[in-house]
Each structure stands twice: as structure tokens, then as C-alpha cells.
C-alpha positions in Angstrom: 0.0 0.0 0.0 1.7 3.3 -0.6 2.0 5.9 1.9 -0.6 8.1 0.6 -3.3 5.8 0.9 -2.0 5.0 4.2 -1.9 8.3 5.0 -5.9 8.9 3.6 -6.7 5.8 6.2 -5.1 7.3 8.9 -7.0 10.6 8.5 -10.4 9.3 7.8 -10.4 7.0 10.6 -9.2 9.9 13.2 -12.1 12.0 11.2 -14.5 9.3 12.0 -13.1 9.3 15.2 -13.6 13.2 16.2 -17.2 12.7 14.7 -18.2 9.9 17.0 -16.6 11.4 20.4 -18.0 15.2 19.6 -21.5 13.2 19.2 -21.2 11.6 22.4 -20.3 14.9 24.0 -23.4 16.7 22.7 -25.8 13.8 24.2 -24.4 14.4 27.6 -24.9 18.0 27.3 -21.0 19.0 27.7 -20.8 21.4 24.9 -22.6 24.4 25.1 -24.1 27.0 22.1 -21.0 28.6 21.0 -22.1 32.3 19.0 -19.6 34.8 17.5 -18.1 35.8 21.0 -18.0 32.2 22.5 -20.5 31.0 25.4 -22.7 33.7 26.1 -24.4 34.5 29.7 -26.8 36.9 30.3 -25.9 40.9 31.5 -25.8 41.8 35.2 -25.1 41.5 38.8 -27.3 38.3 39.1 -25.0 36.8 36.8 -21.8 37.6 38.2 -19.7 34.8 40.0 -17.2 36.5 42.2 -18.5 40.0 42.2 -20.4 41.6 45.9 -24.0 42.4 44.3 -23.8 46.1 46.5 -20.6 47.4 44.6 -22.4 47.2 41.2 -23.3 50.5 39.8 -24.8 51.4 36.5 -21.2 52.1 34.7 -20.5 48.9 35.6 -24.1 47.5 34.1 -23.6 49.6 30.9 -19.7 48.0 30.5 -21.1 44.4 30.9 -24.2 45.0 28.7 -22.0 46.0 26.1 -19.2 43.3 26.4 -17.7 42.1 23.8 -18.1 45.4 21.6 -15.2 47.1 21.5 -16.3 50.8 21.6 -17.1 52.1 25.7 -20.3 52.7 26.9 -21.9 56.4 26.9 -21.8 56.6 30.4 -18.3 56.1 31.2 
């Protein structure tokens, strides 16, 4: 067999491969909606995981609402 037919095996099997273990990932829910800017979550304090819910103020709201856009809010 020469090597480029060796090499085409090779590469459809790993393709095959990748297909069957990304299938198996989306059944058991481990890959979430990925959009332009990656996983998104929704704007806020609420949503915040290591933030203290009293020091939020509304340049901070504007900043997240606007994430990822690269211009700055109005308010800051």
C-alpha cells in the first residue's frame, strides 16, 4: 500500500473518530451554544460569580451589557 493511501486511512479514521466522540459529548450535554463571541451568559449582577452584588453600579451594568463590543459605553 503506498503511503498516501496509508496516510488517507489514517486521517479518515481519526475523522471518523472526532465525529463519534464530539456526538457523544453533545448527548451528555458538555458542549454548550458557542455564537460569535463564545458562550454567552446573560448581563448583570445576578450573573456575576465572584462580584459583591452592593458594589455594582450602572457604569458597571452599561460595561457588561456592552461586552464584547469594542467601543465604551456612553456613560463612562
Amino acid at each position: 500500500m503506498s503511503m498516501i493511501l496509508k496516510l488517507g486511512l489514517v486521517a479518515g479514521l481519526g475523522g471518523l473518530f472526532y465525529k463519534y466522540v464530539r456526538k457523544q459529548r453533545e448527548e451528555a450535554g458538555e458542549l454548550a451554544p458557542v455564537y460569535s463571541s463564545g458562550v454567552v451568559r446573560n448581563a448583570g449582577p445576578d450573573e456575576q460569580k465572584f462580584m459583591d452584588n452592593d458594589k455594582w453600579d450602572k457604569v458597571d451594568q452599561a460595561v457588561d451589557e456592552s461586552f464584547p463590543a469594542s467601543d465604551p459605553p456612553s456613560t463612562y
